[in-house]
N, C-alpha and C positions, 0 to 999 in steps of 0.2 A: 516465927519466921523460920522457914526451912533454910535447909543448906545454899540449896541453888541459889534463894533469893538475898539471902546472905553476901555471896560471892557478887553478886548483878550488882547490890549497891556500894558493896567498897570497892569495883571497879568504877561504877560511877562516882564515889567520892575521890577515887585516888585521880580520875580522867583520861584512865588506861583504858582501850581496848585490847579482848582477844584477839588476835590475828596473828597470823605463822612467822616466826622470826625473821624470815626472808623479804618480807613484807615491810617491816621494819627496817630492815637491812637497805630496802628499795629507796625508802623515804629519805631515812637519814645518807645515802647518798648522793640523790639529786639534793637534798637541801645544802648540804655540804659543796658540792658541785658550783650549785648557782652562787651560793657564797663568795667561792674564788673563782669567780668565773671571771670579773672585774678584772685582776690581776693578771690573768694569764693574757683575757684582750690587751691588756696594754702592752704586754709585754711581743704579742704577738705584732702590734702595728709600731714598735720602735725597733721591729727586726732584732731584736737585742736583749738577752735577759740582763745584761750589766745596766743600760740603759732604762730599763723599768724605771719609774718616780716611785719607790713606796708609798711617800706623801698622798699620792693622787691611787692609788691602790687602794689605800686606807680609810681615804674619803669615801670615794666609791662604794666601798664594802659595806662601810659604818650607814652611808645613804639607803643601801640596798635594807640593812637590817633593819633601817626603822621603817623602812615602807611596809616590810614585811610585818612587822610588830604591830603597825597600824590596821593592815590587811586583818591578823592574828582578829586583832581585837572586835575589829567590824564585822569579820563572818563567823566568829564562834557563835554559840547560842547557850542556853542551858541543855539541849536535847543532843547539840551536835558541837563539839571541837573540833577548834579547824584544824588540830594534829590528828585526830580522828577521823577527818572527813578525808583528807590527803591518805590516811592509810586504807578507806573505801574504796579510794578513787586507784590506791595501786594495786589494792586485791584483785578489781575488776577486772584488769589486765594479767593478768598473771595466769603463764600458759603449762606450768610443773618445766620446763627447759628455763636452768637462770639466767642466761645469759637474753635469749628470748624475749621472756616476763621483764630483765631489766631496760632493755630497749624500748618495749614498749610502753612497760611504767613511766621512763621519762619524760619519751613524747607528751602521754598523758598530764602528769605533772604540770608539768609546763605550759600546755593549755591551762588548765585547772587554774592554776597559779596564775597566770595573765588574766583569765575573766575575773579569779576572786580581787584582786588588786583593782579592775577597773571596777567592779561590783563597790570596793571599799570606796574610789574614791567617789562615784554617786551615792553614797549612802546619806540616807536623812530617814532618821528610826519611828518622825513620826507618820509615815508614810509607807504603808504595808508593800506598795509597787516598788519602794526604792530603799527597803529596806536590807541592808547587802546580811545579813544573819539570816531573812528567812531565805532569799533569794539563792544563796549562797548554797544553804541545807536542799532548795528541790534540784539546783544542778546534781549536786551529788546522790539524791534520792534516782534521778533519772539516768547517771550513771550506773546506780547499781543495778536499775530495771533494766537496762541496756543488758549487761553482764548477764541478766537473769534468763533473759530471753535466747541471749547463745548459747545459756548451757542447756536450755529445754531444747535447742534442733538439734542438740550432738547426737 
């Protein structure tokens, strides 16, 4: 086993992809974002940061993370993680301007993130139409064909 190949499979075992720190940077802050996002709605519709419920902040949040976890679970694969596919999906957008690239990664995101959620909760694995892992992998495979295709008219 060469070097190259070496390197390809304890990325694959560790479930890391290469891609630009920035990229990263993109992910782990929308994810971060959506997170408290909860918190700041409430605090935005009681007019009031004294007024927040933490209680109901916490709920929220805790509810959001397990949808999330559950989403996690239902669109990974062995071929594709859904931390992996999330950093596909903000490469494709990514314009070399960060401010740009992060605007748009969001938006993205946040699509992404809403079909994979609705993709998880149709999922039933023995049924290849409705199975949200592979389903899940050709959204993002077609994402990145997207990306592909605007870099060949530049």
């Amino acid at each position: 086993m060469d070097g190259d190949s070496k390197r390809e499979s304890s990325k694959r075992a560790s479930g890391g992809m290469a891609a630009p720190a920035c990229v990263h940077a993109y992910v782990w802050v929308f994810m971060v974002t959506l997170s408290v996002s909860p918190a700041l709605c409430l605090q935005l519709v009681h007019n009031n940061i004294e007024c927040c419920n933490g209680l109901e902040s916490i709920l929220i949040i805790g509810l959001i993370q397990a949808g999330l976890w559950l989403t996690q679970r239902r669109c990974s694969s062995e071929e594709l993680s859904y931390w992996d596919a999330l950093l596909i999906t903000a490469a494709s957008v990514t314009t070399g301007g960060n401010l740009a690239s992060l605007c748009r990664a969001f938006c993205l995101l946040l699509a992404v993130m809403i079909v994979s959620v609705l993709l998880a909760v149709e999922h039933d694995e023995r049924y290849a139409r409705r199975h949200a892992g592979l389903r899940f992998g050709k959204l993002v495979i077609w994402l990145y064909k997207q990306h592909s295709r605007s870099d060949s008219h530049r």
